[in-house]
C-alpha positions as a Markdown table, in Angstrom:
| # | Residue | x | y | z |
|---|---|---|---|---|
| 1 | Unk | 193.6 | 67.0 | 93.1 |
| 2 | Unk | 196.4 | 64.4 | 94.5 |
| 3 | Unk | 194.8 | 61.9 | 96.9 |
| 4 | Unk | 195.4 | 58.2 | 97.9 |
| 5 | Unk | 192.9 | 56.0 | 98.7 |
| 6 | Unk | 194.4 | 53.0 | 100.9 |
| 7 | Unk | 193.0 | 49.5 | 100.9 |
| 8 | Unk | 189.9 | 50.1 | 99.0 |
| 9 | Unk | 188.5 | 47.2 | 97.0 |
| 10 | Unk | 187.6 | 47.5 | 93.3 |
| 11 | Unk | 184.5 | 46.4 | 91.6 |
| 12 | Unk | 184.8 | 47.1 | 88.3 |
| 13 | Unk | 184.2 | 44.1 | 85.7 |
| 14 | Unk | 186.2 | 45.5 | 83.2 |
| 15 | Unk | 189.3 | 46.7 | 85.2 |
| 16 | Unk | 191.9 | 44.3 | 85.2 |
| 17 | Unk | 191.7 | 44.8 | 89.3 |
| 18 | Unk | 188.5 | 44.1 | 89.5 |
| 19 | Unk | 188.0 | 42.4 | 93.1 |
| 20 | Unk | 191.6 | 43.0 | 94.3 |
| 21 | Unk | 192.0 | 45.4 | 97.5 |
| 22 | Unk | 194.5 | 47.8 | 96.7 |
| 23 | Unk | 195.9 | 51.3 | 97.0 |
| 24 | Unk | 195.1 | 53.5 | 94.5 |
| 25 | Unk | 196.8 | 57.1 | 93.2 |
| 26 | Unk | 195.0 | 60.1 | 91.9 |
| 27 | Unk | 196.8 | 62.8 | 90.7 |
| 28 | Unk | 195.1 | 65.8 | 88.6 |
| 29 | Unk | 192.2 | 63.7 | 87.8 |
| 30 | Unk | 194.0 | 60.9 | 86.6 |
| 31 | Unk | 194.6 | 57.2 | 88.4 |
| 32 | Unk | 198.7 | 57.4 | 88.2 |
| 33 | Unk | 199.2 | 54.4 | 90.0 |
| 34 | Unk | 197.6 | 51.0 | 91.3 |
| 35 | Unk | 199.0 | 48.3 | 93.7 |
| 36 | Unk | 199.0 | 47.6 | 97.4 |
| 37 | Unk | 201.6 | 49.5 | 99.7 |
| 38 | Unk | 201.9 | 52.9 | 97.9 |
| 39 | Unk | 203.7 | 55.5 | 99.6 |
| 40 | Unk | 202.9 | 59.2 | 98.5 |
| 41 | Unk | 204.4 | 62.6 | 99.6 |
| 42 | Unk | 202.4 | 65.9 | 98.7 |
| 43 | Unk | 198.8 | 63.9 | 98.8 |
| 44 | Unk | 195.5 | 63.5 | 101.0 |
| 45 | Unk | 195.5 | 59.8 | 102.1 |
| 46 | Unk | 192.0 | 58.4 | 103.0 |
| 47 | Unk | 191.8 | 54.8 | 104.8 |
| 48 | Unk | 189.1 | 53.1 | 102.4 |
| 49 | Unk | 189.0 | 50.0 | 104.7 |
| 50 | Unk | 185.9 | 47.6 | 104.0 |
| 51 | Unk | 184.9 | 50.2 | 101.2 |
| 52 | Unk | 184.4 | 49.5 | 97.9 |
| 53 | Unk | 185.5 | 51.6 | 94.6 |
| 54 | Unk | 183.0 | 50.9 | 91.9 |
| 55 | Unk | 182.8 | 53.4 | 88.6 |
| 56 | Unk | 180.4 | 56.6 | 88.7 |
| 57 | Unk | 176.6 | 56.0 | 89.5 |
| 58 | Unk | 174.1 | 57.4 | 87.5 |
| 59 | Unk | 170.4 | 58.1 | 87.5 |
| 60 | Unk | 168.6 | 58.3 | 84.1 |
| 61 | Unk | 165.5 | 60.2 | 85.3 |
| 62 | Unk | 165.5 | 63.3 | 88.1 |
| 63 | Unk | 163.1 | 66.5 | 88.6 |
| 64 | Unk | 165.0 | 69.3 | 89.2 |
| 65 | Unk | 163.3 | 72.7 | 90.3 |
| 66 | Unk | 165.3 | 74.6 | 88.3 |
| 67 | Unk | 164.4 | 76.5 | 86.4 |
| 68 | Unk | 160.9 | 77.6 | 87.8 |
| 69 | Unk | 160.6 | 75.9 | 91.0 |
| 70 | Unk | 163.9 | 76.3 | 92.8 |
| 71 | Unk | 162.0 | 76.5 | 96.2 |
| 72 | Unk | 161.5 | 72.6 | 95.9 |
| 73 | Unk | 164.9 | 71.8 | 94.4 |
| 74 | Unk | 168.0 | 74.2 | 92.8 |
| 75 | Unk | 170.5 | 72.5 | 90.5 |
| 76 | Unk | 173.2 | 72.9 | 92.9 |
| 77 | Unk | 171.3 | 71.1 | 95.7 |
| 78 | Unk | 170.3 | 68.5 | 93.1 |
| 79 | Unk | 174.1 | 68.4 | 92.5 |
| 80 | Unk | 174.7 | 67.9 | 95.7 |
| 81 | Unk | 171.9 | 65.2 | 96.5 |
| 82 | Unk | 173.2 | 63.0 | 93.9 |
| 83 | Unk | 176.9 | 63.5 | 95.0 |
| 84 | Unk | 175.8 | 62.3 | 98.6 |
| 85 | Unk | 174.3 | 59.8 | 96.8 |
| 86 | Unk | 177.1 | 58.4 | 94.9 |
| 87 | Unk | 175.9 | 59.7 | 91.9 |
| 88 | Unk | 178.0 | 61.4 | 89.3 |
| 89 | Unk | 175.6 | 61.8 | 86.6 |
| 90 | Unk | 171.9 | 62.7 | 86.5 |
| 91 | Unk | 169.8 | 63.2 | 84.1 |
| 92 | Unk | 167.4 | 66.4 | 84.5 |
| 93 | Unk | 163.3 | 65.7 | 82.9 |
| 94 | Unk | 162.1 | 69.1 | 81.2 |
| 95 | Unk | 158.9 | 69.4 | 82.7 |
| 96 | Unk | 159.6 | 72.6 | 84.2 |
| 97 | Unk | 159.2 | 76.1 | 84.4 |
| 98 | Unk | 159.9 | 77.2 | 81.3 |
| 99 | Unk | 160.3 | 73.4 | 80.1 |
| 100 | Unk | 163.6 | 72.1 | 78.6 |
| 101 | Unk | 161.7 | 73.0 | 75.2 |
| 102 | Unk | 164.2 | 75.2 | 73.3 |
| 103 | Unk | 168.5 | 75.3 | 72.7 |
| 104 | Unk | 168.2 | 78.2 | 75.6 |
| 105 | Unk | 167.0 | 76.2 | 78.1 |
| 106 | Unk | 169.3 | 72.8 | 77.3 |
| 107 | Unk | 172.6 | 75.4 | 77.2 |
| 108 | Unk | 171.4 | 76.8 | 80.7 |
| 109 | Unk | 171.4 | 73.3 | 82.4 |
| 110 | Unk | 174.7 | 72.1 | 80.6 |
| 111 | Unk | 176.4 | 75.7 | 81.6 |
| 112 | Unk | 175.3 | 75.5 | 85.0 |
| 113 | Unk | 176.2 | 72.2 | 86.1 |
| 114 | Unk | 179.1 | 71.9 | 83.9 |
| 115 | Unk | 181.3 | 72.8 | 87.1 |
| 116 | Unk | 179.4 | 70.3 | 89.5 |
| 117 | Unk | 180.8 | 67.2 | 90.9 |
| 118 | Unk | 177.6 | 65.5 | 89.6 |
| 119 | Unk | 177.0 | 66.8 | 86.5 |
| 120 | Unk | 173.2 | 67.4 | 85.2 |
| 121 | Unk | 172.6 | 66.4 | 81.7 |
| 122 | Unk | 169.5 | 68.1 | 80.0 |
| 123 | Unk | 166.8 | 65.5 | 78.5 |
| 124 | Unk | 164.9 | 67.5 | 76.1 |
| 125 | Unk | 160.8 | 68.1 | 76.2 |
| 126 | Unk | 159.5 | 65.8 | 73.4 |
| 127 | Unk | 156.7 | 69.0 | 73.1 |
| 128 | Unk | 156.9 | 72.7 | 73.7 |
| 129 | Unk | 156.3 | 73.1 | 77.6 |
| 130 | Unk | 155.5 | 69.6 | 77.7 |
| 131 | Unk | 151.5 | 70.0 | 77.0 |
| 132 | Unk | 151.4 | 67.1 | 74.6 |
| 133 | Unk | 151.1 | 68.9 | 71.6 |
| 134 | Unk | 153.3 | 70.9 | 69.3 |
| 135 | Unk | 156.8 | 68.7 | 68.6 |
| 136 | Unk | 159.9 | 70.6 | 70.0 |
| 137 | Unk | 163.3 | 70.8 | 67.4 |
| 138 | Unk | 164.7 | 67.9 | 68.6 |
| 139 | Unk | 167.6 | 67.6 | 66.6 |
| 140 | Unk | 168.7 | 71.4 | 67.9 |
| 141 | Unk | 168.5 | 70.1 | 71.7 |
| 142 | Unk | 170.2 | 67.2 | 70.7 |
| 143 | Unk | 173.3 | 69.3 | 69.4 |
| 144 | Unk | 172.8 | 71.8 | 72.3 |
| 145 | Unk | 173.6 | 68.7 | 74.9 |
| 146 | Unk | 170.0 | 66.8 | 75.5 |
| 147 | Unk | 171.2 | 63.1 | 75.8 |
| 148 | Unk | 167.6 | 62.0 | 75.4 |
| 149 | Unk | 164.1 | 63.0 | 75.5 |
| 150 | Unk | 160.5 | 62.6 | 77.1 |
| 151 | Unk | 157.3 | 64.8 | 78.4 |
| 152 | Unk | 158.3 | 64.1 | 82.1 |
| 153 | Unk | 155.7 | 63.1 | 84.9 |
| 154 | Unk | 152.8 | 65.4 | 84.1 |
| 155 | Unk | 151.3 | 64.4 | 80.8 |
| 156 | Unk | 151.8 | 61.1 | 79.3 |
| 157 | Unk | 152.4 | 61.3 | 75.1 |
| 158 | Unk | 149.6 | 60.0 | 73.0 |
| 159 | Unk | 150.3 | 57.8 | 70.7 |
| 160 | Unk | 150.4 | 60.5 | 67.3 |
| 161 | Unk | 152.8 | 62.8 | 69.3 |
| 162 | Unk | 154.7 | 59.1 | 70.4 |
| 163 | Unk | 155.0 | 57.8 | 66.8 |
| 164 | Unk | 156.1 | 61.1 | 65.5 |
| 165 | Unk | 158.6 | 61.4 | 68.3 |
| 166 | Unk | 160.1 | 57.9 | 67.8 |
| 167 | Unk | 160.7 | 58.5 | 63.6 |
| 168 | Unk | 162.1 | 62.5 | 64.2 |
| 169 | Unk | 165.1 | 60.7 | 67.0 |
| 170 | Unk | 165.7 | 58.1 | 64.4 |
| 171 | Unk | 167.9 | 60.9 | 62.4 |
| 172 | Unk | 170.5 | 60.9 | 65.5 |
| 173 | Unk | 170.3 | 57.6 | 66.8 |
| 174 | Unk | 168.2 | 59.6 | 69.9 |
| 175 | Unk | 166.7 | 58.2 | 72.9 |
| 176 | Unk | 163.0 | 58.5 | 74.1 |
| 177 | Unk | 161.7 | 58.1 | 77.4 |
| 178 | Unk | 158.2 | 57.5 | 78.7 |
| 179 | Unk | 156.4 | 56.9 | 81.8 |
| 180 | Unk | 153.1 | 54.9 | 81.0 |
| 181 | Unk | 150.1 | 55.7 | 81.6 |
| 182 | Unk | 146.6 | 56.4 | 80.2 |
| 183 | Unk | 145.0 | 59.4 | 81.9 |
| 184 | Unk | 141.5 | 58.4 | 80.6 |
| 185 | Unk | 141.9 | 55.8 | 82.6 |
| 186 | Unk | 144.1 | 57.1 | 85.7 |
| 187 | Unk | 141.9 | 60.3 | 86.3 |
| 188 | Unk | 144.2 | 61.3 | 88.9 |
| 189 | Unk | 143.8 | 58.7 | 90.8 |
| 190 | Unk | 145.5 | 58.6 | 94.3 |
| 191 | Unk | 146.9 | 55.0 | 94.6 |
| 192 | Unk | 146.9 | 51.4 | 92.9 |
| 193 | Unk | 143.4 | 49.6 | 92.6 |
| 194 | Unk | 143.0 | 47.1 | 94.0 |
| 195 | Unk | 141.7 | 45.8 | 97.7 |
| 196 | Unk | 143.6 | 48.0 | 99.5 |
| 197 | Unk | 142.3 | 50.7 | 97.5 |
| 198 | Unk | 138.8 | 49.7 | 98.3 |
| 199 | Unk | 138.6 | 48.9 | 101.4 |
| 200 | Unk | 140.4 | 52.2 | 102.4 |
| 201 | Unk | 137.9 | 54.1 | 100.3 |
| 202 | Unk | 140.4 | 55.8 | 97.8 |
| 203 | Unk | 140.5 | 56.7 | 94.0 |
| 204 | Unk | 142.7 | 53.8 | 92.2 |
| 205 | Unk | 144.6 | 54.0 | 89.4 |
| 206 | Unk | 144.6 | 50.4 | 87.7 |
| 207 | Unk | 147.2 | 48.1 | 86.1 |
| 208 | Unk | 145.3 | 48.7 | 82.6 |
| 209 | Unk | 146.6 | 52.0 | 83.0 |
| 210 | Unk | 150.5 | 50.9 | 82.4 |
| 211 | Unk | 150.2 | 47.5 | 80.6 |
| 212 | Unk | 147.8 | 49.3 | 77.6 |
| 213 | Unk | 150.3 | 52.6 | 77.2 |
| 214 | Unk | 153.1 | 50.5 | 77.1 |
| 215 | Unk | 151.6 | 47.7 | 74.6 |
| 216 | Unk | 150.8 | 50.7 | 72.6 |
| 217 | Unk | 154.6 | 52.3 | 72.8 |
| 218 | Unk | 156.5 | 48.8 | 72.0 |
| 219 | Unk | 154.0 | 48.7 | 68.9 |
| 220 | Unk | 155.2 | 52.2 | 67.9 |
| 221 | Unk | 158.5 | 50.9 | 68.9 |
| 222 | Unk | 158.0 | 48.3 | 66.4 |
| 223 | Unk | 156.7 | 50.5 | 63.6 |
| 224 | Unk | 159.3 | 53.1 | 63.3 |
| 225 | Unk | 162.5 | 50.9 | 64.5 |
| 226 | Unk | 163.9 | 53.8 | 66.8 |
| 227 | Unk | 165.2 | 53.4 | 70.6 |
| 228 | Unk | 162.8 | 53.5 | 73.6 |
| 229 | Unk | 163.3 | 53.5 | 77.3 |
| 230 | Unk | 160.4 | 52.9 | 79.7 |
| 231 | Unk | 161.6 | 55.4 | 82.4 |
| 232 | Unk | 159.7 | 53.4 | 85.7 |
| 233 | Unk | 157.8 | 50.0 | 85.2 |
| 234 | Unk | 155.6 | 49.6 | 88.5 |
| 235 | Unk | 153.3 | 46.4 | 87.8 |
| 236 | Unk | 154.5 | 43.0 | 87.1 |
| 237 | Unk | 151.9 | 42.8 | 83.7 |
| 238 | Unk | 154.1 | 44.9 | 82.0 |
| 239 | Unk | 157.0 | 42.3 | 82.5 |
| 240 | Unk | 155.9 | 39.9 | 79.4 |
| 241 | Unk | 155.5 | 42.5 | 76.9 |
| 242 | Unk | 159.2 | 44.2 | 77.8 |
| 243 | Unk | 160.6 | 41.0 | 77.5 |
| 244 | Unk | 158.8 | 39.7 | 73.8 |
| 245 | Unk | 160.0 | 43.3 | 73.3 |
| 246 | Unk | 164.0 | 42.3 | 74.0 |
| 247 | Unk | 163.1 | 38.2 | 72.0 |
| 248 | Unk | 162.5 | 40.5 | 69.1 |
| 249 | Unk | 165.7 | 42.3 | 69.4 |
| 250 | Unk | 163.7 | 45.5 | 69.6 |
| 251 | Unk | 165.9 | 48.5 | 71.0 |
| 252 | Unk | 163.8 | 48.7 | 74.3 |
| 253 | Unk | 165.2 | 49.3 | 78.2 |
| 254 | Unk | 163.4 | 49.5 | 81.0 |
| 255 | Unk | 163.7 | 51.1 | 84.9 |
| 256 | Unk | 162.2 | 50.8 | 88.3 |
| 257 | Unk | 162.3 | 53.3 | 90.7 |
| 258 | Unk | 163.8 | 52.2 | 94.1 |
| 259 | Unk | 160.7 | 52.9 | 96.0 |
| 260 | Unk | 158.7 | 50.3 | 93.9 |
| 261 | Unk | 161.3 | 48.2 | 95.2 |
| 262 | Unk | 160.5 | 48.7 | 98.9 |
| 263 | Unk | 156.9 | 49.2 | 98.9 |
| 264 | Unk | 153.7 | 48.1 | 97.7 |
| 265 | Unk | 150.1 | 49.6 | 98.3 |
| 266 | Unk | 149.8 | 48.8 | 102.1 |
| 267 | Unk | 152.1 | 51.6 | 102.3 |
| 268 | Unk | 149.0 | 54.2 | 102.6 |
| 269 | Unk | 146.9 | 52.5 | 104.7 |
| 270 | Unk | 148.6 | 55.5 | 107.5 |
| 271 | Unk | 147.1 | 58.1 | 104.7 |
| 272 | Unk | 150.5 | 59.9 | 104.9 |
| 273 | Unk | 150.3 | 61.8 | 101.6 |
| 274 | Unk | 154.4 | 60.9 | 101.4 |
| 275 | Unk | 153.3 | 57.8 | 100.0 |
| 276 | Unk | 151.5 | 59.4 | 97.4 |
| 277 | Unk | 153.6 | 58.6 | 93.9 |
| 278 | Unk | 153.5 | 58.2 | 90.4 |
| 279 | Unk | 153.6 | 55.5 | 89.3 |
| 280 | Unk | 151.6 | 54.3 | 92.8 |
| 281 | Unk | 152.8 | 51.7 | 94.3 |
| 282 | Unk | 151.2 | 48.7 | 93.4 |
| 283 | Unk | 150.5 | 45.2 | 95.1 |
| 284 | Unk | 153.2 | 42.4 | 96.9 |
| 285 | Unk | 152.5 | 40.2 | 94.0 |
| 286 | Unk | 154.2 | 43.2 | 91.6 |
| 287 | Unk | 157.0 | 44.7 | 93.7 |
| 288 | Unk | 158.0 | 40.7 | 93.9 |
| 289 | Unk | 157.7 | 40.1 | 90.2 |
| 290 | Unk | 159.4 | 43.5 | 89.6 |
| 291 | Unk | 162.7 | 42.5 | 92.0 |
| 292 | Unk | 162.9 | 39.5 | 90.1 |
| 293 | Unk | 163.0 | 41.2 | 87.0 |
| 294 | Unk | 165.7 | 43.2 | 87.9 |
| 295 | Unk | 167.8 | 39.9 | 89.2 |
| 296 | Unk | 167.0 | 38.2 | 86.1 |
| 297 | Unk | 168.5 | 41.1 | 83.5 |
| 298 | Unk | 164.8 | 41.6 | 82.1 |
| 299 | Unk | 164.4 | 45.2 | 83.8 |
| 300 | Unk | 167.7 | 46.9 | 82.9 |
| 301 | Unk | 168.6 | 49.6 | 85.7 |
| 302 | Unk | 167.3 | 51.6 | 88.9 |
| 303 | Unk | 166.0 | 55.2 | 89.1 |
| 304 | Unk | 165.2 | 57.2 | 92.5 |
| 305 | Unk | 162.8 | 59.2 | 89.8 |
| 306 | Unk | 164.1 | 61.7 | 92.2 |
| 307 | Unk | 160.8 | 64.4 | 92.9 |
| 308 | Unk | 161.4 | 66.6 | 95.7 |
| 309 | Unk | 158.3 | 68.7 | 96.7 |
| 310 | Unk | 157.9 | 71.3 | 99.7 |
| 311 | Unk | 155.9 | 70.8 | 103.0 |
| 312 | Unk | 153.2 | 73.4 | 101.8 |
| 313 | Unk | 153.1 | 70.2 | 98.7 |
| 314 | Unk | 152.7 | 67.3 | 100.7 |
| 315 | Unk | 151.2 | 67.8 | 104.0 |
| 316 | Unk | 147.6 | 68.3 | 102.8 |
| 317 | Unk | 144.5 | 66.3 | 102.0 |
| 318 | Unk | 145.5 | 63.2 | 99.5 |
| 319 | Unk | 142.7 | 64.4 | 96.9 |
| 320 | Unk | 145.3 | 67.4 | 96.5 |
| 321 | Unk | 148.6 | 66.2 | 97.5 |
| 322 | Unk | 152.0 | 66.2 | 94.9 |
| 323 | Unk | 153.0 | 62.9 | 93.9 |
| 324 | Unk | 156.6 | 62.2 | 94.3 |
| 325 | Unk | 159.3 | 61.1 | 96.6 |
| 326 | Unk | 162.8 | 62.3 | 96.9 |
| 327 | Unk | 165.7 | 59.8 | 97.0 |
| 328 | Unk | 168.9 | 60.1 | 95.5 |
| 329 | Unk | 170.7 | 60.4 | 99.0 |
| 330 | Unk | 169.3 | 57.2 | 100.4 |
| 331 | Unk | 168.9 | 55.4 | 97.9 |
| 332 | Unk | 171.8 | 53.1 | 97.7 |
| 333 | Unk | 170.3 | 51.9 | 101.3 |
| 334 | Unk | 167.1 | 51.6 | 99.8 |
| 335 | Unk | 168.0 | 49.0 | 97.6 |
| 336 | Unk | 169.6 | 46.6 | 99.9 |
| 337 | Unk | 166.9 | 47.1 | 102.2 |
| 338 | Unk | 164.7 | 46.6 | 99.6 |
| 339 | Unk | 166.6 | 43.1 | 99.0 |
| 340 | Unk | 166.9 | 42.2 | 102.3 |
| 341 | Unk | 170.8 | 42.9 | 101.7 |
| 342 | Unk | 171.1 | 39.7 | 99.3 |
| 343 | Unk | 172.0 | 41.6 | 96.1 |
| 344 | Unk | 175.8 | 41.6 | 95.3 |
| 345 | Unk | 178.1 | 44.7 | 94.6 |
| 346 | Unk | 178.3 | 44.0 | 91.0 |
| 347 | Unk | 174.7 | 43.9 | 90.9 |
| 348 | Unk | 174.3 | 47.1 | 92.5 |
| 349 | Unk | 176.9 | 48.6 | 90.0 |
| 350 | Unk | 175.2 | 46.9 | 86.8 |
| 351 | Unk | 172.0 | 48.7 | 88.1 |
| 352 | Unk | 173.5 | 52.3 | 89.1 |
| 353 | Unk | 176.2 | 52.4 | 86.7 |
| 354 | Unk | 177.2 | 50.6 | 84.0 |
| 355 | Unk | 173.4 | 49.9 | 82.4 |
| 356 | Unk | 172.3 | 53.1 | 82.6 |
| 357 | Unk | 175.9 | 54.8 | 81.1 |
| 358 | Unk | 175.0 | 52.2 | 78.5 |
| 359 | Unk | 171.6 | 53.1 | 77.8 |
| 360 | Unk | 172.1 | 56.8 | 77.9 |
| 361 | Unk | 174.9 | 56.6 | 75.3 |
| 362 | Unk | 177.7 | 57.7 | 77.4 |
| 363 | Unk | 181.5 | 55.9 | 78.1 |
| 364 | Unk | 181.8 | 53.8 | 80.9 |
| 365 | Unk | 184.7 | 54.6 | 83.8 |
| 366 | Unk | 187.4 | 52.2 | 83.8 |
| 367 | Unk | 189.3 | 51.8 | 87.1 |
| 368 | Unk | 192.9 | 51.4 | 85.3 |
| 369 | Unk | 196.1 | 53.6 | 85.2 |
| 370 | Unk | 196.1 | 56.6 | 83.2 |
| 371 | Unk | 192.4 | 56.5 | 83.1 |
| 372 | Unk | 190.7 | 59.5 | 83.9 |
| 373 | Unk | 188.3 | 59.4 | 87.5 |
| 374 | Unk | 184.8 | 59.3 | 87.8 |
| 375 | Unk | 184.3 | 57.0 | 90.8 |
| 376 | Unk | 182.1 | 56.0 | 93.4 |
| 377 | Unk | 183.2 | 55.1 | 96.6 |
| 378 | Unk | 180.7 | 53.1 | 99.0 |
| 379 | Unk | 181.1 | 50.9 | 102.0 |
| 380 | Unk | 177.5 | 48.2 | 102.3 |
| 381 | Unk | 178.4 | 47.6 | 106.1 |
| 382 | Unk | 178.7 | 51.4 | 107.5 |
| 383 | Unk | 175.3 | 52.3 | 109.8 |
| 384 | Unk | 174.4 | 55.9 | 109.4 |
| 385 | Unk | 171.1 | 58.4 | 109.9 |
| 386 | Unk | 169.8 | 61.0 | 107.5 |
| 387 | Unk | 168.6 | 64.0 | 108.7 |
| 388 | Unk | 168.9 | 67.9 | 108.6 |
| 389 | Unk | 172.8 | 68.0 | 109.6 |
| 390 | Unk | 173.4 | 66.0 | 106.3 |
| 391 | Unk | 170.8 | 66.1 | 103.9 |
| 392 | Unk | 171.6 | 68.0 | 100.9 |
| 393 | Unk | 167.9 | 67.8 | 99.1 |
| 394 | Unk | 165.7 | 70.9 | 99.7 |
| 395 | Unk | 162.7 | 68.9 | 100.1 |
| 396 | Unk | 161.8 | 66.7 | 103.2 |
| 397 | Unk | 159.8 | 64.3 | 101.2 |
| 398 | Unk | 161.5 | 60.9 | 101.9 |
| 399 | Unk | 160.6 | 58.5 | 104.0 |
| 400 | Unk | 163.9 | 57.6 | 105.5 |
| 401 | Unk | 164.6 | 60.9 | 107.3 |
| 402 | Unk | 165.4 | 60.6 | 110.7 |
| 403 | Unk | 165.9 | 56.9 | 110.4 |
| 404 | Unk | 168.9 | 54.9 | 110.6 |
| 405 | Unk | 170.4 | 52.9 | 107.3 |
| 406 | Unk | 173.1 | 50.1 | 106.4 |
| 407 | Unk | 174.9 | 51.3 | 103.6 |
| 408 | Unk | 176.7 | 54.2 | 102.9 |
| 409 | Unk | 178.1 | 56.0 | 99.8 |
| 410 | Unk | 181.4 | 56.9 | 101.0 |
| 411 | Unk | 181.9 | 59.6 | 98.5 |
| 412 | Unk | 182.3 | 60.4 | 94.9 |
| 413 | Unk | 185.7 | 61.5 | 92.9 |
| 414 | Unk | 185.4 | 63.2 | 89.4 |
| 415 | Unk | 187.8 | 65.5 | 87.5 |
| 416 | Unk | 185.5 | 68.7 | 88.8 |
| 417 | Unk | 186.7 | 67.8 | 92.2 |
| 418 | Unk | 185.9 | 65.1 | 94.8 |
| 419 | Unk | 182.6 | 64.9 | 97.6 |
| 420 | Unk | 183.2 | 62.8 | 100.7 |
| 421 | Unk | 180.3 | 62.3 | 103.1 |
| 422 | Unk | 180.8 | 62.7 | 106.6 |
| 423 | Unk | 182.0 | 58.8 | 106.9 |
| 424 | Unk | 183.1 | 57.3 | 110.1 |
């Protein structure tokens, strides 16, 4: 690959451009040279005028289809979503079908997608097909590729299977992920309780349900010393446990999925079963508290908590409705529409790239000569609409189809190859 990119700005805090609008060289997957005015024979030149150059997004926490449910989602079309999305690394949950339970299953994903412009790195199931029970061999996922693990969406880890979980990683320095909740008290419930909830006559899922699981996981936390990532926080009484969490120097991160960003519980006052999510949206009070988290450093990074599902999935009766949006290709919009577009680029790239990279345990792209690429190109001002000519997702389940967005990922450039959108 031997491409120039002309007058693209770089926001990269630790490249020594970082800021400066320059020209910049790519040859064979390496950056060969950087300064304004370069002329190139033999290359593809793309004008990168008003965009930005930032290094490789990432998503810590995506449902893929495959294997099991490829009807939903494939990992090439996941691949491909988080491409069009700027994304250049995404990590795959194992609740599926077989789970992510066994060496087999962590060597298919990492085989696969090793080819893939966005690559999709395994997290191993904490508990063979992710029932909650039986421990899988961690430390044989963990040497087959898993960068982390967790149970996924569907069945929240008691506290026994939690505690083991956390001492077992501790012999590799691993990474668990959970998601909250206590289903005693959830019981499936459709939506956040609350007023809303009442006075539109549906089943809520309270607060309690978060703030008690994740009291009880920091404790564990505290107990065996080990590293713990709360995959989406949704309510803002989680907020001062994370952050006696972090006073204690305990190793604890944190994520919010974009949609908890944009929308609180008013959302399903239309019914539309699209709304339906896990964690549900909760009330204006918490998507406020949770945006200021995020400003102030105490939440650590965004997820789309990407979950396509098919038609036959969504456009039912709420009582029997999925739960689960899809989002890597908008989300980029989503989030300065979620901010009323007052977030800065190196805020968007703290929360897509380089927190994330850090928390997962992987290197972080420096935009510098001789480095080797794994960019994202975006451009904050460019107007676009997502639809069927350009979606790459197999499921229709987001709400932003059909509607027109500010801010576009431009494209992504790896050493597997390079993705552009179909930018103006």
């Amino acid at each position: 690959m031997h491409l120039l990119l002309k007058n693209i700005t770089v926001c990269d805090p630790n490249s020594p451009y970082n800021k400066q609008t320059v020209d910049i060289l790519i040859k064979n997957g390496i950056i060969e040279n950087i300064k304004s005015g370069i002329n190139a024979k033999n290359v593809a030149v793309k004008d990168c005028s008003n965009a930005f150059i930032s290094p490789g997004w990432s998503d810590l926490t995506a449902c893929s289809g495959e294997p099991g449910y490829e009807y939903k989602e494939d990992m090439r079309s996941l691949s491909e979503a988080g491409a069009a999305g700027g994304f250049t690394f995404i990590g795959c949950l194992p609740d599926t079908e077989p789970a992510l339970h066994s060496k087999s299953e962590i060597e298919f994903i990492t085989t696969k997608s090793s080819k893939y412009i966005c690559q999709l790195i395994p997290i191993g199931a904490v508990t063979k097909d992710c029932k909650g029970e039986k421990l899988t061999d961690m430390i044989d996922l963990h040497h087959a590729g898993a960068f982390a693990f967790s149970n996924g969406l569907e069945k929240p880890l008691n506290g026994g299977v939690t505690e083991k979980s956390l001492f077992y990683i501790k012999a590799f320095n691993g990474l668990l992920i959970t998601f909250p909740e206590n289903e005693s008290i959830t019981q499936k419930a459709i939506m956040h309780e609350g007023p809303v909830s009442t006075r539109l006559g549906l089943s809520g899922d309270p607060f309690i349900s978060e703030e008690v699981s994740l009291i009880r996981d920091i404790k564990l936390l505290e107990y065996t010393n080990s590293r713990l990532h709360i995959g989406a926080i949704s309510t803002k009484h989680s907020l001062p446990h994370i952050k006696q969490a972090k006073s204690e120097k305990l190793r604890i991160s944190s994520a919010v999925s974009v949609f908890h960003l944009l929308y609180d519980d008013n959302a399903l006052e239309s019914y539309d079963s699209l709304y339906k999510v896990k964690p549900p949206f909760r009330s204006k009070e918490d998507r406020k508290a949770l945006k200021k988290a995020l400003k102030d450093g105490l939440i650590n990074c965004i997820t789309g908590l990407h979950k396509p599902e098919d038609d036959d999935a969504k456009n039912v009766e709420l009582d029997i409705a999925a739960y689960g949006m899809q989002s890597l290709e908008t989300l980029y919009p989503a989030v300065l529409k979620a901010f009323d577009f007052k977030v800065t680029n190196e805020e968007i790239v703290n929360w897509l790239s380089i927190n994330p990279r850090n928390i997962a345990g992987l290197p972080v792209p420096i935009i510098d000569i001789n480095q080797e690429v794994e960019y994202t190109i975006f451009n904050p001002e460019e107007k676009w609409t997502y639809d069927s000519k350009n979606k790459k997702s197999k499921s229709n389940n987001n709400p932003f189809l059909n509607k027109e967005m500010t801010g576009r990922v431009s494209g992504v450039i790896t050493k597997r190859g390079a993705y552009w959108n179909n930018s103006k």
